[in-house]
C-alpha positions, -999 to 999 in steps of 0.1 A, spaced: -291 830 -392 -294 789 -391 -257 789 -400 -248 811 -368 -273 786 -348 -252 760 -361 -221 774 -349 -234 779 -312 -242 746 -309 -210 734 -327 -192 755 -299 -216 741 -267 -208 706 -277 -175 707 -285 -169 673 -268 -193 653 -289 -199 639 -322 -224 657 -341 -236 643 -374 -252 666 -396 -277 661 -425 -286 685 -452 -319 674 -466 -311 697 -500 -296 682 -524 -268 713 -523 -239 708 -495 -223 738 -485 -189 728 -487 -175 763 -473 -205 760 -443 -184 726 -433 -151 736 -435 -156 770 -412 -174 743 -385 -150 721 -391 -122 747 -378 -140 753 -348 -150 715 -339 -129 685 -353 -154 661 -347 -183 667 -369 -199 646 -396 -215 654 -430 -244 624 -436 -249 621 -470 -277 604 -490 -274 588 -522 -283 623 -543 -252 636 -527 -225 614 -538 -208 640 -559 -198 661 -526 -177 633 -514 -147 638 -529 -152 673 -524 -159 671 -486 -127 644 -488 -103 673 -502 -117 696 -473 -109 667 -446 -143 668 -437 -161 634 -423 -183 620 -442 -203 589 -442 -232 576 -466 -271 572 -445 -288 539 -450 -299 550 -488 -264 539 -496 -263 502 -481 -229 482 -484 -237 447 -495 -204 436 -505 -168 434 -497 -161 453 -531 -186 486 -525 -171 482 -488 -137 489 -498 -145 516 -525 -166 537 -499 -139 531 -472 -111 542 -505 -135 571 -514 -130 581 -474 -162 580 -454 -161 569 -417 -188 550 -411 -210 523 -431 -245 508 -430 -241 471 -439 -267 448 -455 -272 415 -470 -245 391 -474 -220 413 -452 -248 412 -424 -235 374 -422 -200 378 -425 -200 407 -395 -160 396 -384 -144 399 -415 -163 432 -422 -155 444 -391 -115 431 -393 -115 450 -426 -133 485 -410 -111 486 -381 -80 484 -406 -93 517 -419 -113 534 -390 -142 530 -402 -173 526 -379 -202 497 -384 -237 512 -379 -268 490 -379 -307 502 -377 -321 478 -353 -356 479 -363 -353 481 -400 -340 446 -419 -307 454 -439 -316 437 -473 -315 448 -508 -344 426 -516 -374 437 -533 -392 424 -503 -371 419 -474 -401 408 -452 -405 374 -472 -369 367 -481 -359 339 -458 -320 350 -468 -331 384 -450 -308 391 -424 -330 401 -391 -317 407 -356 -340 402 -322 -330 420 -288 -310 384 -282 -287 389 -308 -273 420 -291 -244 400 -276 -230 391 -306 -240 429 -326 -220 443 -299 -189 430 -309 -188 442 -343 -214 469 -346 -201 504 -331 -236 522 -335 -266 509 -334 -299 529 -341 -334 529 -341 -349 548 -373 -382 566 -362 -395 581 -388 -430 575 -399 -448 582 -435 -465 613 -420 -436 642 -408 -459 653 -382 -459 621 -366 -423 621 -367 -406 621 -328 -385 651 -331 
């Protein structure tokens, strides 16, 4: 019933992207490759618990991209995710500070840059007192823009039924 659900909406929005995460840890690799016959333009969001579907969802020539539990620090996990074949990445750390090569070296491969404005992109044990912490303000915007193809704002709180939805 929630697969057929899916499909409708797959079918009404044909034009757009559509990202989809399964919070299971099970991906139903055969749910994903029926959508993706009907809409070429839809994305599997994995977390880090579902890193063994990638090559999986790679042999299906199904998108897939890593969420923000998978951050890419440096220019080696860069270019194994982008080898491993997911179209987007969340950046972090030192990469935060070198945004033109990353993005010279995403565009090679088509891979998108995504940023969550209101969380800090560190690895740190506690990015709110590391001075090396990469943080962005609204004035920075300018200069994200050139690099960073999506930029979100993550609001989720502790308590689900706070969540927006």
């Amino acid at each position: 019933m929630l697969f057929d659900k899916l499909i409708s909406f797959v079918e009404e929005y044909s034009n757009k992207r559509i990202n989809i995460s399964i919070p299971d840890d099970e991906i139903p690799i055969n749910h994903f490759v029926t959508l993706n016959k009907i809409h070429n333009n839809i994305y599997v969001k994995l977390t880090r618990f579902q890193f063994r579907y990638a090559e999986k969802l790679k042999e299906n020539n199904i998108k897939f991209f890593f969420d923000n539990t998978v951050p890419v620090s440096t220019f080696i996990l860069l270019d194994e995710l982008i080898k491993l074949g997911v179209t987007d990445v969340y950046i972090a750390d030192d990469l935060c500070y070198n945004l033109e090569n990353v993005s010279k070296r995403c565009q090679k491969d088509n891979v998108q840059i995504r940023l969550i404005l209101n969380r800090i992109p560190a690895t740190t044990i506690n990015p709110y007192e590391d001075v090396r912490a990469p943080i962005f303000s609204p004035r920075h915007f300018n200069v994200l823009d050139e690099y960073i193809d999506v930029a979100e704002f993550d609001c989720y709180y502790n308590d689900e039924s706070d969540a927006y939805q």
